[in-house]
C-alpha positions in Angstrom: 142.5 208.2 156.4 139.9 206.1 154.6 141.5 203.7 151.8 139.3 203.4 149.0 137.9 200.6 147.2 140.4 200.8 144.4 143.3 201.4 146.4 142.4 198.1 148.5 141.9 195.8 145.9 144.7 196.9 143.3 147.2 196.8 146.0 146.9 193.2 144.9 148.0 193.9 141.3 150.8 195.8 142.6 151.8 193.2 144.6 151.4 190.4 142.2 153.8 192.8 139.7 156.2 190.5 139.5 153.8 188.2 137.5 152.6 190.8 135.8 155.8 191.9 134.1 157.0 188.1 133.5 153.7 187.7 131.8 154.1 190.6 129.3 157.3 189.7 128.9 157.6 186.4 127.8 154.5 187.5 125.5 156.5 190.1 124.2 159.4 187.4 123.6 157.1 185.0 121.9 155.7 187.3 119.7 158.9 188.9 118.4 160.2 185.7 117.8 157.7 184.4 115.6 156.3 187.7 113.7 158.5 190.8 112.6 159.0 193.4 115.5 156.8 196.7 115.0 159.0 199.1 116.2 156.3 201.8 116.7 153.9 199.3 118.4 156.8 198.8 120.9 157.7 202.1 121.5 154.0 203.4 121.9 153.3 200.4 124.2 156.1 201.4 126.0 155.4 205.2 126.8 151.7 204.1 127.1 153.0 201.2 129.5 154.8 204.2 131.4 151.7 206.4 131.8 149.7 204.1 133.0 152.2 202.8 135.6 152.0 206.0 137.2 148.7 207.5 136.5 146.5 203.8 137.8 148.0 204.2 141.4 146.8 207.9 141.9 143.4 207.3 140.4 143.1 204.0 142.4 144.3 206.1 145.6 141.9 209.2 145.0 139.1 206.4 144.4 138.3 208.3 140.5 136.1 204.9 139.6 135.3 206.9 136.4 138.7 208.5 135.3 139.8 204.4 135.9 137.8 203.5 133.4 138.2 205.8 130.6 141.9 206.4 130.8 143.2 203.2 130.8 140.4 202.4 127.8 141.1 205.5 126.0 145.1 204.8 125.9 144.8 201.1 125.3 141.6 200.8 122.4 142.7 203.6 120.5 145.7 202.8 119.8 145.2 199.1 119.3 142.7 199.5 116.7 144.7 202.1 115.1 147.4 199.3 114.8 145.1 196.7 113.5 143.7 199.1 111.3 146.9 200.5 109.9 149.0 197.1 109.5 145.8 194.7 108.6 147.7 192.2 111.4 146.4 191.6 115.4 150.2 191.0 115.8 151.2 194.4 115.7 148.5 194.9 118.3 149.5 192.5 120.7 153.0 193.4 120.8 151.9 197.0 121.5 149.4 195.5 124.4 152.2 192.9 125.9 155.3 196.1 126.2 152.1 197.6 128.1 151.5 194.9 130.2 155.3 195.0 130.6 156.2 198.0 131.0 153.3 198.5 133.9 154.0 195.9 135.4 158.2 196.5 135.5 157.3 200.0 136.7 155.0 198.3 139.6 157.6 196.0 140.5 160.7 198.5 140.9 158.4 200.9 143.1 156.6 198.1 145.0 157.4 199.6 148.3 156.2 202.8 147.6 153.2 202.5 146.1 152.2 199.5 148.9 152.6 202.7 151.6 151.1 204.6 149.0 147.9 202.8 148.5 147.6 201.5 152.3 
């Protein structure tokens, strides 16, 4: 079988996961140290962080250059307005986009293996 274009150049980001989830982590650190934690920013990031952990690889795989675009947009922008909307602070926001980062990248990293064969 063919790979796509997505599948060979994101196995990259899946194998660079490990980076990935220390980045969004130690963002995620930083910012609850300095600024109060949103609890609903973390929790959103976190189920948003899940969905796109496991929806990216099947869109990158199926080669859905269009569905790559607006899903990942459409989960990440709404809500991150919404947040900077609703609490008049970006720091709400970017605790909501580092547990993404984290979460993704956490979800990458445990199923490395897999989703290598996967997208190979």
């Amino acid at each position: 079988m063919i790979n796509s274009d997505l599948a060979r150049y994101n196995l990259k980001l899946v194998e660079k996961s490990v980076w990935i989830a220390l980045f969004g982590l130690c963002a995620l650190i930083a910012l609850l140290a300095n600024y109060d934690r949103a609890d609903f920013a973390v929790l959103t990031g976190i189920l948003i962080g899940l969905i796109i952990g496991v929806v990216s690889p099947y869109l990158w795989r199926k080669d859905y250059k269009f569905l790559n675009v607006i899903i990942p947009n459409f989960l990440l922008v709404f809500p991150g307005i919404h947040f900077i909307n609703s609490t008049d602070s970006v720091n709400v926001a970017f605790q909501f986009y580092s547990s993404v980062i984290c979460i993704s990248g956490c979800y990458w990293l445990v199923f490395k293996e897999k989703l290598v064969r996967y997208l190979k």
